[in-house]
N, C-alpha and C positions, 0 to 999 in steps of 0.2 A: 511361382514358388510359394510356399505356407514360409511366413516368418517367424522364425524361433529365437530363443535365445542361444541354440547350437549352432544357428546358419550365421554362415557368414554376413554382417550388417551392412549392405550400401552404403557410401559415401557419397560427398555432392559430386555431380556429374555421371554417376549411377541412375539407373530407374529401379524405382521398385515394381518387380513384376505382380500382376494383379493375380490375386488367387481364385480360379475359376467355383471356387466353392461357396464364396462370398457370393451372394443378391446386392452386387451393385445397383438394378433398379428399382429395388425396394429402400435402400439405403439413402438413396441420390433424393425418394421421393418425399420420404419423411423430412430430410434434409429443405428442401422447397416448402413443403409441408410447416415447417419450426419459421421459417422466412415469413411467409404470409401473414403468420398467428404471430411474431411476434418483428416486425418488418425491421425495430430499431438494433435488433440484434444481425441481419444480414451482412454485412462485412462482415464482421467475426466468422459468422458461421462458413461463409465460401471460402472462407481466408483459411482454413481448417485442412491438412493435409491428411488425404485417409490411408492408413495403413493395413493393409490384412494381417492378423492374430489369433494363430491356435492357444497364444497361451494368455492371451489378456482374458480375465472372467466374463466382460460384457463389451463393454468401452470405455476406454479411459486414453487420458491425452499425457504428454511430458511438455515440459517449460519452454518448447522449442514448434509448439503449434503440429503437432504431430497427433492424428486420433486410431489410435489404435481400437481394430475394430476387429471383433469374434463372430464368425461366419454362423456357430451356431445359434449365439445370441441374436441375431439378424433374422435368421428363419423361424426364433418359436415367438418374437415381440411383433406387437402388432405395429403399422405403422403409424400412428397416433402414440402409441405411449414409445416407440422410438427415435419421432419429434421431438417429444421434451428431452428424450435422452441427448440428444443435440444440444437442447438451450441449457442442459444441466451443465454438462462438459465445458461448453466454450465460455459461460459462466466463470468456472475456474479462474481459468485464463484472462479473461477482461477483469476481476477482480484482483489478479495475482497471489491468487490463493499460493503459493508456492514459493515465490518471496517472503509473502505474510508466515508461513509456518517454520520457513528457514530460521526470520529473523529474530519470534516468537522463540523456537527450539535454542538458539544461541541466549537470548536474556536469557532464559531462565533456568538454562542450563540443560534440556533434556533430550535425550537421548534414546534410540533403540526404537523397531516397530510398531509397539506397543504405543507410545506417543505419538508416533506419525497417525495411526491409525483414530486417535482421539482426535488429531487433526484435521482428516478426512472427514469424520462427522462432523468437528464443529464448521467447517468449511461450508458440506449440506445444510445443516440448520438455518447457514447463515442465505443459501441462495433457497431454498424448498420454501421458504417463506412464500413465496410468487413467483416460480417457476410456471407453476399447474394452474390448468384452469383456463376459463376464456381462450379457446381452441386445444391445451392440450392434455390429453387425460393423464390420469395419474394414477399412477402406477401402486401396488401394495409393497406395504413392506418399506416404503423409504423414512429416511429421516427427516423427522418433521421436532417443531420445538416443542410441540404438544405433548408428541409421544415419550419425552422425558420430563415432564412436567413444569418447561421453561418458560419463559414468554418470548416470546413473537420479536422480530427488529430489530435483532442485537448485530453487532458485527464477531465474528467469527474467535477475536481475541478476546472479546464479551463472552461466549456458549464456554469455550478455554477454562475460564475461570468458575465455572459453576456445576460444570461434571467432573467426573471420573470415569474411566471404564469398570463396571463391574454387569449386573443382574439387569440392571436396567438397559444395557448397551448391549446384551450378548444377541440383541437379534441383528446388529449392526455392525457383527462381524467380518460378514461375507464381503463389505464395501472396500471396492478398490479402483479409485478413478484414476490411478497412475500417480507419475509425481509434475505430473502438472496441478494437482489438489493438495500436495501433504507437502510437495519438496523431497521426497525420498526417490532415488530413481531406482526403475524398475530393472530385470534383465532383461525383459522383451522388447524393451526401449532401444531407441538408436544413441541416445547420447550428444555432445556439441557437434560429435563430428561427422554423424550418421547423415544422407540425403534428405530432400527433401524438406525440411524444417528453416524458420521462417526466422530471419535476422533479426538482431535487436534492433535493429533502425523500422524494421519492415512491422514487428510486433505492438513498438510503439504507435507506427502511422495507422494500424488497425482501430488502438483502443481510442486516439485523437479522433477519429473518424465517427465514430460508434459515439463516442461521448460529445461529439460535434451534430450529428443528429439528433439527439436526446435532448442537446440544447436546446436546438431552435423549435424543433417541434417535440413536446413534451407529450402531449395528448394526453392520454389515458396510460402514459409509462407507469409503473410500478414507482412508490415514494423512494424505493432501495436504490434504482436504476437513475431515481432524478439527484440523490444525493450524492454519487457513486459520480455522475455526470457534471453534475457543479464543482466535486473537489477535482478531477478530472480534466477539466477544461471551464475557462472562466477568461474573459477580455481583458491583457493586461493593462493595471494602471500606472502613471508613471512611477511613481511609488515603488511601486510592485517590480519592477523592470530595477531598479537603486537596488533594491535588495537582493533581488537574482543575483546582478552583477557586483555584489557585495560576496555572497554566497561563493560565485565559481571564483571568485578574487580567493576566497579563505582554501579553499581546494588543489588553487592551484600554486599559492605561495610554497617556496622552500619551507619545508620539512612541517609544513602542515597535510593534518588527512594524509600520511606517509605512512607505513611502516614495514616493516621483513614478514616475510610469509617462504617457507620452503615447499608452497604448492606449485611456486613456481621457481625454480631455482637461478641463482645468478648466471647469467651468461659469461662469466670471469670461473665460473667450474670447471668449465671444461680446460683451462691451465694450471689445474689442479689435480690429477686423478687420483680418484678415491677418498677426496673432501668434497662436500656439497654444504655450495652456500646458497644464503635465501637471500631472496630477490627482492628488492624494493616496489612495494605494490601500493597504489593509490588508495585508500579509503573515501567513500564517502564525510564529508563536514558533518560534524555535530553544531547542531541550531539551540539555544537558550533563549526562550523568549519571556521574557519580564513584562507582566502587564500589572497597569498604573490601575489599582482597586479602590482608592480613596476616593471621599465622599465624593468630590470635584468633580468627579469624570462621570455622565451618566449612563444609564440601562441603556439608552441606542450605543454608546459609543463601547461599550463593553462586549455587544454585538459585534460591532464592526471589529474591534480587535479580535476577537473569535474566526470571524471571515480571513481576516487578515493569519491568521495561525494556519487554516486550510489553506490558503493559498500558498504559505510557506511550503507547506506538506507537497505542494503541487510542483513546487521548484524544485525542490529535492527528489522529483519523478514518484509522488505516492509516498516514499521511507518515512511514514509517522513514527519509528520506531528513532530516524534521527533527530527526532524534535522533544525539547523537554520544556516547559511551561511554569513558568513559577510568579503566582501572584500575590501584591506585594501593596501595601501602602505606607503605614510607618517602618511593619515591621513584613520580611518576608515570611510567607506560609509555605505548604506543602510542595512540595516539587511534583507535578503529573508529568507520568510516561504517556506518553498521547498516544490515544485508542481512534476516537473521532472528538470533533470541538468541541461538537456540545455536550460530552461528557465532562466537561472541566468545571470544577466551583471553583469559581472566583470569588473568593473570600475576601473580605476589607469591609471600606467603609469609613475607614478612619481618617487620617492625618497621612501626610506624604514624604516617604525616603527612601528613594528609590536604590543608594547607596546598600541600604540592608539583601534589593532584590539582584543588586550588580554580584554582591558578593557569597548569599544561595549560589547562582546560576555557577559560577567561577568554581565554586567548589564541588558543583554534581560530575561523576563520572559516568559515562567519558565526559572529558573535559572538555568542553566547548570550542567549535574555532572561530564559531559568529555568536552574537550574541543582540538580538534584537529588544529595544525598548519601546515600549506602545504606554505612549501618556501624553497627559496635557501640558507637561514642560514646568510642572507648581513645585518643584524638589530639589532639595540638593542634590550635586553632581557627584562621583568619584573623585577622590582629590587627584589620582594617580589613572595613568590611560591603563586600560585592561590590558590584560596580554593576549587579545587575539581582536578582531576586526568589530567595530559598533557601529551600527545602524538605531538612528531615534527615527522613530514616526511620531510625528506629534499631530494631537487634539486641536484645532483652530480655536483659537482663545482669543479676545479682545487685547491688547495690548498695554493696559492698565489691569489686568484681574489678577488677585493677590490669591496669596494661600489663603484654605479657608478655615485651616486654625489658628495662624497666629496673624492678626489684624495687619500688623506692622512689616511682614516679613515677604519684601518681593524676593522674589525665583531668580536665580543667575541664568541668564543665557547657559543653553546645551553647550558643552565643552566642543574646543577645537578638534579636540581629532576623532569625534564621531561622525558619519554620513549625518546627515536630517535633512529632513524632508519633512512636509507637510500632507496628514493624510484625510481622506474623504470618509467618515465612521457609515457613510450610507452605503459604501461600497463602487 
């Protein structure tokens, strides 16, 4: 059968029947095709459930690993530029283009097609970087960062901030890779409950898999795919593992990361009829990390606490949207909504009190339910335990080294009721 938005959608335990109109071995070929020319992407790509679609424009995927594929667009693309359309696609997906513009769309409040569709492009910008090329050809007409007079390397919530749609984007209309790229779901889409599509246990072992190769053999990957693959997977250290389990500690305490949502209603409604109440739904933890800027601490270890921020982003499954960054020596400076690490100034230089950085972090909304401190241990403490979970990583310090503005003035031991740990700034 041609699947529509009129026909009836398949469930799991359904087959989707194959649309005899579709060139499945032209499809199947390019598909091998995208494999060879780009090897570190094959899971992804076989991992990828095909759909037949009269009404999808070319191909485009949903957040459920589903590729929705147009039989016409099949018969007039050559098999070379219908390769890339393969590593463009699942692209998406291994970056979570679709999370990222969810969560993107929520800060900042926006709303309607019209911004999904700004999405879509900056999503392209951010993979058409090094999609093409070196086996696959490229195609006219896509978006590229050239073609709106950007630079090259940005990530997707980078391109966000520096267009608009207008004159310059109207050739970039036509683009529509599903809401596996923007987050907006389509009608020709199956949805959570439609067949075929690929669990969130099952989605996740994909991207570990993919980014577990790119590890070890890096070769000639693309710098986008090796950055993408380090914050992605990375060897934990014990450090690192304190923290985690600091993290799902804050997540999963009474009435943290809590709150009512009527998306899914209480199961106490139905002894109610004709009241609906909302249901208590988890949130993800909010992360504050406070890094020690003062003189004391140097350029390697400022690094390492950088790695140390990606890694957090990694424990949180990717959400650098729930990590906030606030760097701090005497006094606290700007608070960063974290894009990628090394977009962050670390501002300082000075004298150290980290009391100033406790209390930024306390006050950014959302309100924090962990809150991590990365310093050499040279600062006064909080007089008072914060109201939600601390973790200190400390800088290895000689056991005699003073502050290094006031001669006279030793450091108190880190307070009792923080974790600490001692961390490695080499990584």
């Amino acid at each position: 059968m041609t699947v529509s938005p009129h026909s009836p959608k398949p469930t799991d335990g359904q087959a989707i029947d194959p649309d005899p109109a579709l060139d499945f071995d032209k499809l199947y070929t390019a598909r091998l095709h995208a494999a060879r020319v780009r090897p570190y992407l094959a899971t992804a790509l076989f991992a990828l459930r095909v759909v037949p679609s009269r009404d999808v424009p070319t191909m485009g995927v949903d957040r459920h690993w589903r590729c929705y594929v147009s039989p016409a667009f099949v018969d007039r693309t050559p098999v070379e530029e219908l390769a890339g359309v393969w590593v463009h696609e699942v692209s998406h997906l291994l970056r979570d283009h679709h999370g990222r513009s969810d969560r993107f769309a929520h800060e900042h409040h926006l709303t309607g097609p019209g911004e999904r569709l700004r999405m879509n492009i900056a999503a392209d910008l951010e993979i058409n970087d090094d999609v093409y090329g070196d086996g696959l050809a490229v195609p006219e007409g896509i978006a590229v960062p050239r073609a709106l007079r950007l630079p090259g390397d940005l990530l997707m919530e980078e391109y966000l901030r520096l267009f608009r749609l207008g004159p310059a984007t109207q050739d970039f209309q036509w683009l529509d890779c599903g809401g596996g790229a923007d987050g907006l779901d389509r009608s020709w889409e199956f949805g959570p409950d439609g067949a075929h599509g690929l669990s969130a246990r099952e989605r996740d072992a994909v991207r570990f898999r993919v980014a577990q190769g790119i590890t070890a053999r890096p070769g000639n990957t693309p710098k986008s795919w090796r950055r993408w693959a380090e914050e992605a997977f990375q060897p934990p250290q014990p450090w690192r593992q304190l923290l985690g389990a600091a993290i799902r500690a804050a997540a999963s305490g009474g009435g943290a990361g809590e709150d009512y949502s009527y998306g899914r209603p209480a199961r106490r409604s139905a002894g109610l009829p004709g009241v609906v109440l909302p249901g208590l739904r988890r949130r993800p933890p909010q992360v504050a990390v406070v890094i020690d800027t003062s003189g004391s601490v140097s350029d390697r270890e400022l690094g390492g606490a950088l790695r140390e921020v990606a890694e957090i982003c990694r424990a949180l499954g990717g959400r650098r949207d729930l990590v906030r960054v606030v760097p701090c020596d005497a006094a606290a400076h700007r608070v960063h909504t974290l894009c990628r690490s090394e977009g962050i100034a670390l501002t300082g230089g000075g004298g150290t009190d980290l009391r100033a950085g406790f209390t930024r972090a306390l006050r950014t909304r959302p309100r924090p339910d962990v809150v991590v401190a990365l310093t050499d241990g040279q600062t006064p403490w909080p007089g008072t335990r914060p109201p939600c979970r601390t973790v200190i990583g400390l800088f290895p310090r000689p056991p005699r080294d003073v502050d290094e503005s006031v001669p006279d003035y030793r450091p108190t031991a880190p307070p009792s009721w923080a974790r600490v740990v001692e961390i490695d700034p080499s990584g």
